[in-house]
Structures are given as structure tokens and as C-alpha cells.
C-alpha positions, -999 to 999 in steps of 0.1 A, spaced: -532 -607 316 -521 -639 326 -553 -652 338 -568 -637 304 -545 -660 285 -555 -690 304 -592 -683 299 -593 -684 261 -570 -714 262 -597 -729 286 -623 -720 262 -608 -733 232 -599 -764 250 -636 -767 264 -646 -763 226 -623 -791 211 -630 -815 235 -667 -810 232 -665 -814 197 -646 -845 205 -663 -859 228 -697 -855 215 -693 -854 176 -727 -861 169 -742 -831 185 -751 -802 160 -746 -773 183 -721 -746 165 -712 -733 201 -724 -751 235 -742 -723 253 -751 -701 227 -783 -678 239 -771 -684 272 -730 -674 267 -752 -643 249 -773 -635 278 -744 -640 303 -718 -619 285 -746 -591 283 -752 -592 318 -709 -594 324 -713 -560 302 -737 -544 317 -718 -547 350 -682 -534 334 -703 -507 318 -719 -496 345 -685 -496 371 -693 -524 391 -663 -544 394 -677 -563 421 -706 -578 402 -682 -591 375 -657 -603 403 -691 -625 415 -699 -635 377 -669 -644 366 -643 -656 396 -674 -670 421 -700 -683 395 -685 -688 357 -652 -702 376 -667 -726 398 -691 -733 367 -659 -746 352 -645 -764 382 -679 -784 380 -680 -796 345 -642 -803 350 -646 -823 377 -678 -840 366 -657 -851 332 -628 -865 350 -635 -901 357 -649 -902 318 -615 -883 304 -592 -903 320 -611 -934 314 -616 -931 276 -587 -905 273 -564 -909 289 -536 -887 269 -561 -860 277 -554 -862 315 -526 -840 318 -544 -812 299 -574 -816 320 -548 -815 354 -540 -784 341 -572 -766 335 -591 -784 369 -562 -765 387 -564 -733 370 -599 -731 372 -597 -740 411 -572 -711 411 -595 -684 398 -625 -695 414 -603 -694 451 -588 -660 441 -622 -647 434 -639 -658 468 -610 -645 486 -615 -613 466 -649 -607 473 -648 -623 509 -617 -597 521 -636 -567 503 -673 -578 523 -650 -582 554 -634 -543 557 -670 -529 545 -659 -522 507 -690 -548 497 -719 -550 512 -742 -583 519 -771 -568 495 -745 -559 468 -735 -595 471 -769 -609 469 -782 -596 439 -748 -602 417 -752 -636 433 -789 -637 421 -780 -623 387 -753 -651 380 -764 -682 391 -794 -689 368 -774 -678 343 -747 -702 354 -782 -729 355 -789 -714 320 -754 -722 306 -754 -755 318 -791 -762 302 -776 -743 268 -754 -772 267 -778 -803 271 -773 -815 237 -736 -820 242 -746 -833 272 -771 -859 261 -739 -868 234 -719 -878 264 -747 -900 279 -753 -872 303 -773 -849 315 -767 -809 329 -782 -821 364 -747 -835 384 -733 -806 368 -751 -783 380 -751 -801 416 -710 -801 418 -714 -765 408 -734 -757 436 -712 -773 458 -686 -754 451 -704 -723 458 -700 -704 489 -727 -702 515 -734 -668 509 -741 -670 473 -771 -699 477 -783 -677 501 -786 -646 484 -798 -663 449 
């Protein structure tokens, strides 16, 4: 529950300071086709019982997802807003947090034989282009930050565990 409530803070937060940042860009919600298609795949996962896909989509991918674009945004924040930095401690930690909880997850579970490496593989392979794909949805907000999706999407790969990029 608590995670839950930290999530939609992070999303509202994510939503104010991209309308913020980048005032000029016309997007009504950064993401949208790709949020769609990656909440329809988190769905179809829940729907169909497998709680380990939507451990890998949401702790390993959409968390790590947010770790990058925090991370990418820091120097920038704290440079130009700097009242903004304690907020954005906050999230970079929580996001860390839930990305670290989720690999630890999924690795223990792969370890005593409750997931197996194929399993792993194709929620990996199902989550990271749409990760890519939510990065790319946001371009425009991007582009109104002088940036581009491509050190994001670098940083989020970093941040990913071996076993993911290999699998995807």
C-alpha cells in the first residue's frame, strides 16, 4: 500500500515538473500510446496470474525507467531548480528502493527454482521495448528540455541487470 501511495505521488510529480519544465510542449500526457500499450501488457500479465511478469515490468523495467530519467534530470533540476532538489532526493531514492526490492525479488525467486530463466526472458523481452517505447512517447517533452530520449534510455539500461539485456 505504501509503495502504491508513493507511485501516484511519483506520477503526479513526474507530470508537474514536465509541464514545468517543458511548458511549450503540447503533449496532454507524456507517453500516451505507449503508457497505453504498457499498462495493457501490465494487465494482461495480472489477468492472466503471472505475478512474476508484472514483478519484471514494473519493479526491474518501469522502476529502473524511473531511476534513469531521475538521474538523467538531476544536474539540470538542481541547476535551474534548485527548491526542487529535495523533492527529487526523495523520489531518486524511492525509485532506487523499488527497483532494488524488485531485483531482489525476482533474483531470490530464480535462485530456489520458483522462476525460471525462460520465464525471465520473455517478461524481460516484453518490457523493455516498451520501456524504449515510453521513453520515445516522451520526445517532445524531451526536445522541450533541449534533450533527447537517447541518455535516457542509456542510464536505463545501465541500471538493468545482466540477465534482463540478455534475455531481451
Amino acid at each position: 500500500a505504501r509503495q502504491a501511495r508513493q507511485e501516484a505521488f511519483h506520477a503526479r510529480a513526474f507530470a508537474a515538473a514536465g509541464t514545468f519544465l517543458a511548458p511549450g510542449a503540447t503533449l496532454t500526457h507524456p507517453g500516451g500510446p505507449a503508457l497505453a500499450a504498457y499498462r495493457a501488457q501490465l494487465d494482461r500479465d495480472l489477468d492472466a496470474g503471472d505475478l512474476w511478469s508484472s514483478v519484471v515490468g514494473v519493479q526491474v523495467a518501469l522502476e529502473a525507467l524511473g531511476a534513469a530519467v531521475l538521474g538523467e534530470v538531476e544536474e539540470r533540476l538542481v541547476l535551474h531548480l534548485p527548491a526542487l532538489a529535495p523533492l527529487h532526493r526523495v523520489l531518486a531514492r524511492q525509485e532506487a528502493a523499488h527497483h532494488a526490492f524488485g531485483l531482489r525479488l525476482v533474483e531470490r525467486a530464480a535462485a530456489r527454482g520458483a522462476l525460471s530463466a525462460p520465464r525471465l526472458g520473455a517478461a524481460a523481452g516484453a518490457y523493455r521495448p516498451l520501456a524504449m517505447g515510453l521513453l520515445a512517447g516522451c520526445a517532445e517533452l524531451l526536445d522541450g528540455l533541449g534533450d533527447s530520449p537517447a541518455p535516457y534510455a542509456a542510464r536505463f539500461e545501465a541500471l538493468l541487470p545482466t540477465w534482463f539485456l540478455e534475455a531481451a
